[in-house]
Structures are given as structure tokens and as C-alpha cells.
N, C-alpha and C positions, 0 to 999 in steps of 0.2 A: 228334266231331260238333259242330255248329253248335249254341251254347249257344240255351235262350229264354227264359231271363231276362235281362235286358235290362244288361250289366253296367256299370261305371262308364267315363266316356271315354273312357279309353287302349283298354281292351279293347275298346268297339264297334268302330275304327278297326279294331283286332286279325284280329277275327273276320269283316269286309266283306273284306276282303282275298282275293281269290278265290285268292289263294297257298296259303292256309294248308288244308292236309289235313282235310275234312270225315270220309271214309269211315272204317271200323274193320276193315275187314277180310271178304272173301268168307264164311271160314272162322266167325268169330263171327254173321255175318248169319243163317248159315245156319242152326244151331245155336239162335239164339235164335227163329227162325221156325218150326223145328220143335216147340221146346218151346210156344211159343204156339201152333200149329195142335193140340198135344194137349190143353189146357186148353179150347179149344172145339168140340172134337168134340162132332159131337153137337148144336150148335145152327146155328142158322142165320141169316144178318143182321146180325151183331153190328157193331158201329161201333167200328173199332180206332182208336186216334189215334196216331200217332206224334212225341211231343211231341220236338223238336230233329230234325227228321225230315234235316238238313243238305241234300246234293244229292240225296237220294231214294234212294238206293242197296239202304239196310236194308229200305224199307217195297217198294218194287221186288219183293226179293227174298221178302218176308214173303207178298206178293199173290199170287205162285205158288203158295203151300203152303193160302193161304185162298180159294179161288172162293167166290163169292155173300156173302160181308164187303164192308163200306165200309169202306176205309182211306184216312183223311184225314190227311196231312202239315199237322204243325204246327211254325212257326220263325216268330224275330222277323226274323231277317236277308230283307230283301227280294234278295239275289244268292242266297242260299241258295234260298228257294223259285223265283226263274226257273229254278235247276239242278232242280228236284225236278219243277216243274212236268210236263216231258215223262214221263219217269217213273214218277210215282204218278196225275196226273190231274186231283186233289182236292187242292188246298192252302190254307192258310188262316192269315193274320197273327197270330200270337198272345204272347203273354208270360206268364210266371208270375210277376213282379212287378204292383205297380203295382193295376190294373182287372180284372186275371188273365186266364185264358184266355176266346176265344168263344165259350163254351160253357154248357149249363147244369149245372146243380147233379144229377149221376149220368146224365150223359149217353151216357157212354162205357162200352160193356163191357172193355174193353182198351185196357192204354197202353204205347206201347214207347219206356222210356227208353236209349236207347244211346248210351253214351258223352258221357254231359251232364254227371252228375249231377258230374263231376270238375271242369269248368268252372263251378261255380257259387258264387257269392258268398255267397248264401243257400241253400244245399240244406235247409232246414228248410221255410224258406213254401213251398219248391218242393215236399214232397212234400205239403205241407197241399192246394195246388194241386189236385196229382194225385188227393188224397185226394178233393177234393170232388166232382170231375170224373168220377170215378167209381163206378158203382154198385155199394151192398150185395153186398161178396161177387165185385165186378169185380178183372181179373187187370192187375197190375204184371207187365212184363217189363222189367226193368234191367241192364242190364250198364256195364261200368266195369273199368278196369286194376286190378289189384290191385299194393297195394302191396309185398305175400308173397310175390310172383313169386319160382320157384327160383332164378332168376339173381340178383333183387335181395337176395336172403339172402347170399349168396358177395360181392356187390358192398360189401354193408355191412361184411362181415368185414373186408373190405379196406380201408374208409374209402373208398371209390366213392362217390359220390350214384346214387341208385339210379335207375330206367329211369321214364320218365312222370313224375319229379316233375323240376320246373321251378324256377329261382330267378330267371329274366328273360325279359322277350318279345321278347326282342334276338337273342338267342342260347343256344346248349348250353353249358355250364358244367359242367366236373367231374361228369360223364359220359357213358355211349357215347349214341351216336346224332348225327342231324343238325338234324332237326326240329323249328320251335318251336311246340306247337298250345295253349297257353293254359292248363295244366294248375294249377288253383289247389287242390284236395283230393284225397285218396288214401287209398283205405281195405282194409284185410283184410275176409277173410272173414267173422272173429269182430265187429269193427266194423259192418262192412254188416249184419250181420244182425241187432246189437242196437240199430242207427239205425233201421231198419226198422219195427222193431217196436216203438221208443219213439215212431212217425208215424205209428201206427194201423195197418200190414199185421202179417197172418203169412206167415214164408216159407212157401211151401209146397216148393218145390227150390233149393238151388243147385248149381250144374257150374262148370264150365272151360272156357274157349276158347284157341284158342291167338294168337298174335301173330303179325301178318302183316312187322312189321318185325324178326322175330329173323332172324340170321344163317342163311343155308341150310343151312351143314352142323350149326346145333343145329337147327335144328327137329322131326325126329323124335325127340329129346329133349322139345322142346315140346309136340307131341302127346300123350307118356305126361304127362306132369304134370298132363294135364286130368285125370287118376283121381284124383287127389287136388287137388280145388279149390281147396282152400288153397296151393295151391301152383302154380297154374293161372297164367298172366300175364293172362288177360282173366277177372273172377268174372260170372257169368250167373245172374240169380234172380229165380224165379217167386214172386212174392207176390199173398195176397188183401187186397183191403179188408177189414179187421175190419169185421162186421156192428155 
């Protein structure tokens, strides 16, 4: 997805590029919009943000499973939100560096971070951000590649560089794939969930999603791996704001 923090030169240039692959996948949208439609059941109105909202795809998909929510798409990329605009509806310029986001101080019951948190410079102020933006007790859904993908364990054995990590935004190097989308951090399970929680959330779930760029005849391979998250290619996880 389309970073919103605001990153250095080279990468703005990077990421305007209406080249470069915004989406993550049907399959992950799906999955993550279910899990957020279970966290608010039950209420009504709630104001979801979807901060790096990229071409609108995730929060599209999120809006089906949420009738009577406000979901506002949030990105710095101005190409990004013309894509999101049709869409979602409600978008809105924003950054998590810098003046931070437009918003106020626990404004948002729900935030959906998809596939950002790997392109950030700073994932630290980024979730202080998210923290603030959020009220008491308000729900985190972030998702992000995992670095413990089953494939990337086999790939290491072998001195592969493993799948989502990047060494240029030129090109693939010293491993599979085609695509270059900007991938500067990568984290396990075990990681994500002690950064998490050193930012003020508790997880309350994490799952597995699977990866819409694995090969066709692994994929139903890919599907069982989501049993076991850790081992999942995309980690999906529901956290609260620590009160």
C-alpha cells in the first residue's frame, strides 16, 4: 500500500508512480475486514480511518462488511487518493510525520493499517500517531508481510534473500519475484507483537493471510499456513489501545 508518512526524496518520487502496486491482495482485504466487522459488532457509527488507504481497494472492501460506519481513506499520495476517491467516497490528505494526521486527539474508533507499516521510515511515531488518533480502548487492524513466511524459512536455508525484503528500488535482486513496491522493514510474528505492545496496544488476535503473488500451484499450500500465523506470508492483527 501507499505509504503516509511522508518519506525521504527518492521514495516520494517511488511511490507517485502510479506503476508501483498499491493493493495486497482480495484475500488479506477480506479477512482483515471480517476481523474488524467482529470487533464492532454491536455498535453503531463508528469512524474507521484507513490510514495508507493506497487506491481504495482494502477500505472498498472493509465497507461491505460495515453498513452505517464512516470510513475515511487516509494517504499523503495525492495519485493515490484520485484512485481511492471513486471508491471509498471520503478521503482525506494526511501524514503521520511532520503536523500528523487531520484529525483530532481519539477521534477514531478504528484504524486500518494495511500494508504500510513495512514502508516506513519511522514506524515508531507512526504508531504514536495512530495511538493518539485513537480512542481509549479503539481497535488497530494492521497487517504487513511476514518475514517467517514458510517459503522465506526454505529460502534462507538456501542463502535466497527472502520474499518482500528489498535491497533497491531499481530492481529484484537475489530473489524470486518481479516487483519493486518499497519494502524498507519486515517483521515476525514474535516481533510485531512485542513492537505493538512496546506502542501502547494489546494484541487482542493475530491470523494469517495468504499472498496473492505466490505461485498458483503453491497456493493451497499457502492457505494451510494461515493455521499457523507464524508461518502465514501476510500476519493480520487486531490490537487495542491500551487504556
Amino acid at each position: 500500500m501507499t505509504t503516509t508518512a511522508r518519506p525521504p526524496a527518492g521514495l516520494r518520487d517511488f511511490y507517485e508512480n502510479p506503476a508501483v502496486p498499491v493493493a495486497s491482495g482480495d484475500a488479506r482485504s477480506r479477512r482483515q475486514a471480517r476481523m474488524l466487522a467482529t470487533a464492532l459488532r454491536g455498535r453503531a457509527g463508528a469512524t474507521v480511518l484507513d490510514v495508507g488507504c493506497g487506491d481504495g481497494t482494502a477500505a472498498a472492501v472493509t465497507a461491505r462488511l460495515l453498513p452505517g460506519h464512516r470510513i475515511i481513506g487516509v494517504d499523503w499520495s495525492q495519485d493515490a487518493l484520485r484512485r481511492a476517491a471513486p471508491r471509498i467516497g471520503m478521503v482525506v490528505r494526511g501524514e503521520l510525520e511532520g503536523s500528523g494526521l487531520p484529525f483530532a486527539t481519539g477521534a477514531a474508533d478504528a484504524v486500518l493499517f494495511a500494508e504500510v507499516i513495512e514502508h516506513l521510515v519511522d514506524p515508531d511515531g507512526a504508531l504514536d500517531e495512530l495511538r493518539r488518533v485513537l480512542a481509549p480502548g479503539g481497535h488497530l487492524m494492521l497487517s504487513t508481510p511476514n518475514l517467517a513466511a514458510w517459503y522465506n524459512r526454505a529460502l534462507l536455508l538456501a542463502g535466497v534473500q527472502p520474499v518482500f525484503s528489498e535491497v533497491s528500488l531499481r530492481g529484484i535482486h537475489g530473489r524470486p519475484g518481479s516487483e519493486v513496491v518499497g519494502h524498507l522493514r519486515l517483521y515476525t510474528a514474535r516481533a510485531l507483537r512485542q513492537f505493538l505492545a512496546a506502542s501502547g496496544f494489546e494484541v487482542v488476535r493475530l491470523a494469517g493471510a495468504p499472498f496473492h503473488g505466490v505461485p498458483r500451484a503453491l497456493r493451497p499450500l499457502d492457505r494451510l499456513a494461515c493455521a499457523v500465523p507464524g508461518a502465514a506470508s501476510i500476519l493480520l492483527v487486531h490490537a487495542r489501545r491500551a487504556r
